[in-house]
N, CA, C and O of each residue as an XYZ file, in Angstrom:
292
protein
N       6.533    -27.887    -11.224
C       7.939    -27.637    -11.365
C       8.711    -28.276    -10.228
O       8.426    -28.251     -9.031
N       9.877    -28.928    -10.906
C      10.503    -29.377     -9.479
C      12.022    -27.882     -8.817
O      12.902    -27.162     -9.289
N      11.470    -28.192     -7.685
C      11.958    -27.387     -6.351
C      13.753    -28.210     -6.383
O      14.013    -29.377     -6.086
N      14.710    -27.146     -6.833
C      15.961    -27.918     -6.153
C      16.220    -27.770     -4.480
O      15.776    -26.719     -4.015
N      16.772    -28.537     -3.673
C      16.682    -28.469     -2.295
C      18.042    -27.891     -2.266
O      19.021    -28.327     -2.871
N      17.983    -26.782     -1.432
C      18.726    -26.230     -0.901
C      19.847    -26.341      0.244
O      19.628    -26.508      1.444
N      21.641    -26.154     -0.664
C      21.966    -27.132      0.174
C      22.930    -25.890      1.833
O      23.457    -24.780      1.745
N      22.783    -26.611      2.804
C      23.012    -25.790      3.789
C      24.608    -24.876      3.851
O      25.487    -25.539      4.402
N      24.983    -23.704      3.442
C      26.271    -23.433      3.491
C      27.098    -23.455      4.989
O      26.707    -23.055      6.086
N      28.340    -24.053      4.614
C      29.007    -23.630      6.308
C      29.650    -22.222      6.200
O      29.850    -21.611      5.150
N      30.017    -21.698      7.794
C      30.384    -20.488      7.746
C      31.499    -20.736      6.602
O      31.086    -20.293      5.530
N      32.546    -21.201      6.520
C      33.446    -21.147      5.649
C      33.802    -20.831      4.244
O      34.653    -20.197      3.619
N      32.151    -21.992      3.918
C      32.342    -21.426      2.605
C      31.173    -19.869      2.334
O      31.097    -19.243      1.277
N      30.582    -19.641      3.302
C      30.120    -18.451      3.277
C      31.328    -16.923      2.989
O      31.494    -15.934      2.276
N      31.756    -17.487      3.844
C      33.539    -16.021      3.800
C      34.123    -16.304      2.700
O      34.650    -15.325      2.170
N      34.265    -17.616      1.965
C      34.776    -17.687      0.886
C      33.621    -17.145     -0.406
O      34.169    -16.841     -1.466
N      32.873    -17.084     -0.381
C      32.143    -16.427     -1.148
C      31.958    -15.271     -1.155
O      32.151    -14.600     -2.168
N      31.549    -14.779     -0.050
C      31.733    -13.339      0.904
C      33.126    -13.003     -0.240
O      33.051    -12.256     -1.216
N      33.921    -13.504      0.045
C      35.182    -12.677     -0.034
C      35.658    -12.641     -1.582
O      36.414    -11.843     -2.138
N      35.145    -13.478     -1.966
C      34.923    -13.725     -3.615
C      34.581    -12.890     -4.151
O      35.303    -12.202     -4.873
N      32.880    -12.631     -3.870
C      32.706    -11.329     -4.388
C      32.626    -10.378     -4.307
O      31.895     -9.644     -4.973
N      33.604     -9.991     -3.177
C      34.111     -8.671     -2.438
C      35.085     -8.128     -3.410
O      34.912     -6.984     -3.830
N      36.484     -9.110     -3.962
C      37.393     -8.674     -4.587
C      36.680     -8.937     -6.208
O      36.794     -8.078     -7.082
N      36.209     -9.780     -6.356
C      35.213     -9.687     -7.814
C      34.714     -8.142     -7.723
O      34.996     -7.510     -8.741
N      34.254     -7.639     -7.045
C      33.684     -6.347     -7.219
C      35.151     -4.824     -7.241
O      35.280     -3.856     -7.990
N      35.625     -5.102     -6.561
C      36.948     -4.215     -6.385
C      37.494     -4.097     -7.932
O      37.456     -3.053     -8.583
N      37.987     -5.298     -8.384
C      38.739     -5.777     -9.841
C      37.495     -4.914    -10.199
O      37.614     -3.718     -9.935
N      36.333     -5.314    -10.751
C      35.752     -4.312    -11.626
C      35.383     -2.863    -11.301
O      34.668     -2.079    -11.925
N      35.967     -2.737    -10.317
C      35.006     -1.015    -10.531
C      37.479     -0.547    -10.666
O      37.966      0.506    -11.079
N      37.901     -1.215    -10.389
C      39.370     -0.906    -10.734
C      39.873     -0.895    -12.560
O      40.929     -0.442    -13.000
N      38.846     -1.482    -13.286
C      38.580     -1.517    -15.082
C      37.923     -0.857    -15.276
O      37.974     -0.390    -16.414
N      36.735     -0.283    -14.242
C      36.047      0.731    -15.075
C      36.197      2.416    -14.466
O      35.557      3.404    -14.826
N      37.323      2.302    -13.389
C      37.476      3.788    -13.270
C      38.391      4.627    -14.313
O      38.311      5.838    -14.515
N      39.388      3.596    -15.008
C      39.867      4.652    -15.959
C      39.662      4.505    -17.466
O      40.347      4.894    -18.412
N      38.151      3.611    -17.383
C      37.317      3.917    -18.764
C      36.253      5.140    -18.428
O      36.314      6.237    -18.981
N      35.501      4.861    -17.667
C      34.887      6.327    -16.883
C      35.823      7.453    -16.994
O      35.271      8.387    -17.577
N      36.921      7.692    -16.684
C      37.781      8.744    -16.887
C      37.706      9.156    -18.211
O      37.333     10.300    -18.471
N      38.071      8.223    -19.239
C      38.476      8.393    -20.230
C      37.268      8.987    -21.418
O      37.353      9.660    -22.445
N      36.142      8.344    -20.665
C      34.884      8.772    -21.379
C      34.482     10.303    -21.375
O      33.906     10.940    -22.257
N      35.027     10.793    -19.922
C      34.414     11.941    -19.646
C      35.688     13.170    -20.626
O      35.241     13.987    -21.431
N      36.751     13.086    -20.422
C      37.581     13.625    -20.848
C      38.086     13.566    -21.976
O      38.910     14.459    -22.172
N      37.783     12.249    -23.553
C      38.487     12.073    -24.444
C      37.331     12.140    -25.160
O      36.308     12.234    -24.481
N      37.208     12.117    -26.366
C      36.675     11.799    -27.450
C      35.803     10.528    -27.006
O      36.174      9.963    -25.977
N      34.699     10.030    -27.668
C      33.633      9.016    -27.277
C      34.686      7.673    -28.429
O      35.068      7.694    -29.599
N      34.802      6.683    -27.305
C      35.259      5.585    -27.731
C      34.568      4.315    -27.219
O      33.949      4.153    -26.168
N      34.907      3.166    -28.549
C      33.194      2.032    -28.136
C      34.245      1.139    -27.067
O      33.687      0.394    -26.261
N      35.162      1.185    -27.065
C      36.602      0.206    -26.391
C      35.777      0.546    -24.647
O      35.291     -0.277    -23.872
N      35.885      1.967    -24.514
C      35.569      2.180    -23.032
C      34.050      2.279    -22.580
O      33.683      2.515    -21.429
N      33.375      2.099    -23.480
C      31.974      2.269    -23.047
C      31.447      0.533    -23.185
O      30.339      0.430    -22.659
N      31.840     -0.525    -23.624
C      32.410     -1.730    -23.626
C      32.576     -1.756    -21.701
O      31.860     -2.170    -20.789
N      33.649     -1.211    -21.769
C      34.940     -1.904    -20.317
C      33.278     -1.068    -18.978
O      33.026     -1.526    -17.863
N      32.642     -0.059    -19.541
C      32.234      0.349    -18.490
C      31.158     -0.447    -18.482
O      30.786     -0.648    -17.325
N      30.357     -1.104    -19.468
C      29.102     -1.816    -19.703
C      28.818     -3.356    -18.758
O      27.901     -3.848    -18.102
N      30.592     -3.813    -19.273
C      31.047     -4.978    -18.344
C      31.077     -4.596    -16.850
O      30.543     -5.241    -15.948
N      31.678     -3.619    -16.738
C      32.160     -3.196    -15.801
C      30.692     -3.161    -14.233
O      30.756     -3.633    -13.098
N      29.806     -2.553    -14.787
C      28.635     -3.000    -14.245
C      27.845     -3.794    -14.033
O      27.072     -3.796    -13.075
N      27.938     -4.799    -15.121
C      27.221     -6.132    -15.000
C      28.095     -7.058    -13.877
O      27.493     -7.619    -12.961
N      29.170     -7.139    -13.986
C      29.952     -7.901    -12.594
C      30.041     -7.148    -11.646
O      30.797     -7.521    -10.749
N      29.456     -6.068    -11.502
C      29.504     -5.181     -9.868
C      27.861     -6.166     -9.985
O      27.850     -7.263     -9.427
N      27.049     -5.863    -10.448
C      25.656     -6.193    -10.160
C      25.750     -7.703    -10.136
O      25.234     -8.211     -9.141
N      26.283     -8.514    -10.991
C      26.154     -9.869    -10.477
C      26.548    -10.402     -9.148
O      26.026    -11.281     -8.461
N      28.099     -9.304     -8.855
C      28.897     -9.648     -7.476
C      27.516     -9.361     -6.269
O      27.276    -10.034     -5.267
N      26.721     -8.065     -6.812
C      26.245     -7.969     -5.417
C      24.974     -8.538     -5.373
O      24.181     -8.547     -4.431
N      24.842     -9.090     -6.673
C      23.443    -10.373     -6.025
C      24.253    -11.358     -5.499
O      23.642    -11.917     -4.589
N      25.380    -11.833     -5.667
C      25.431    -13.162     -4.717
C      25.770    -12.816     -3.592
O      25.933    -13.696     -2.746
N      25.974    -11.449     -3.257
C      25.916    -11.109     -1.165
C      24.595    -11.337     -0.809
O      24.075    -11.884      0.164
N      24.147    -10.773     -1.854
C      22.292    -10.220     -1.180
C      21.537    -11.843     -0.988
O      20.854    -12.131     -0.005
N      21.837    -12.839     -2.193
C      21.486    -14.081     -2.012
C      22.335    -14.929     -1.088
O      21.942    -16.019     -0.673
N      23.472    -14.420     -0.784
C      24.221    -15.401      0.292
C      23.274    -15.308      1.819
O      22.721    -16.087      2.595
N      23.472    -14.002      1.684
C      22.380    -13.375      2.907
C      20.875    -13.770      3.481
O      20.351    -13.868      4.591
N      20.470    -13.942      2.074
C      19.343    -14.715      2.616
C      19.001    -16.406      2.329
O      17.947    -16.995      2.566
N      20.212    -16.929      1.767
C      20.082    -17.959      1.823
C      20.375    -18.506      3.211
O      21.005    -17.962      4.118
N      19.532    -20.203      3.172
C      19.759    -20.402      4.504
C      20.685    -21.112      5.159
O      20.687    -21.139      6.390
C-alpha cells in the first residue's frame, strides 16, 4: 500500500483548525439542545431525533480532528 507523506502543519494553520472545530462543535451541540429538549418533553418526532443523530456525528467528527491535529506531526 502506498503511505501518503505527511505534510508538516504550521502553528497557524493549526489554530485555524483548532478553532474550526471548536465553533463546528458549539453550532452543533446549539441544533441539538432544543431537539433534545423537545424529545424529552413533546411527543416522539423523526424531525428531532434526525437534528440529534446529526447533531452527534459532527460533535464526533469535530473531535477527531483535535485528537488527530494533536497527534499529528
Amino acid at each position: 500500500m502506498m503511505q501518503r507523506a505527511r505534510k508538516q502543519r504550521t502553528a497557524d494553520e493549526r489554530r485555524s483548525i483548532k478553532a474550526g472545530a471548536l465553533i463546528g462543535i458549539g453550532i452543533a451541540v446549539l441544533v441539538m439542545v432544543p431537539a433534545v429538549y423537545r424529545l424529552l418533553a413533546e411527543p416522539f418526532r423523526w424531525v428531532d431525533a434526525a437534528l440529534v443523530a446529526a447533531g452527534v456525528g459532527l460533535v464526533t467528527v469535530h473531535i477527531v480532528r483535535l485528537v488527530r491535529l494533536r497527534t499529528a506531526p
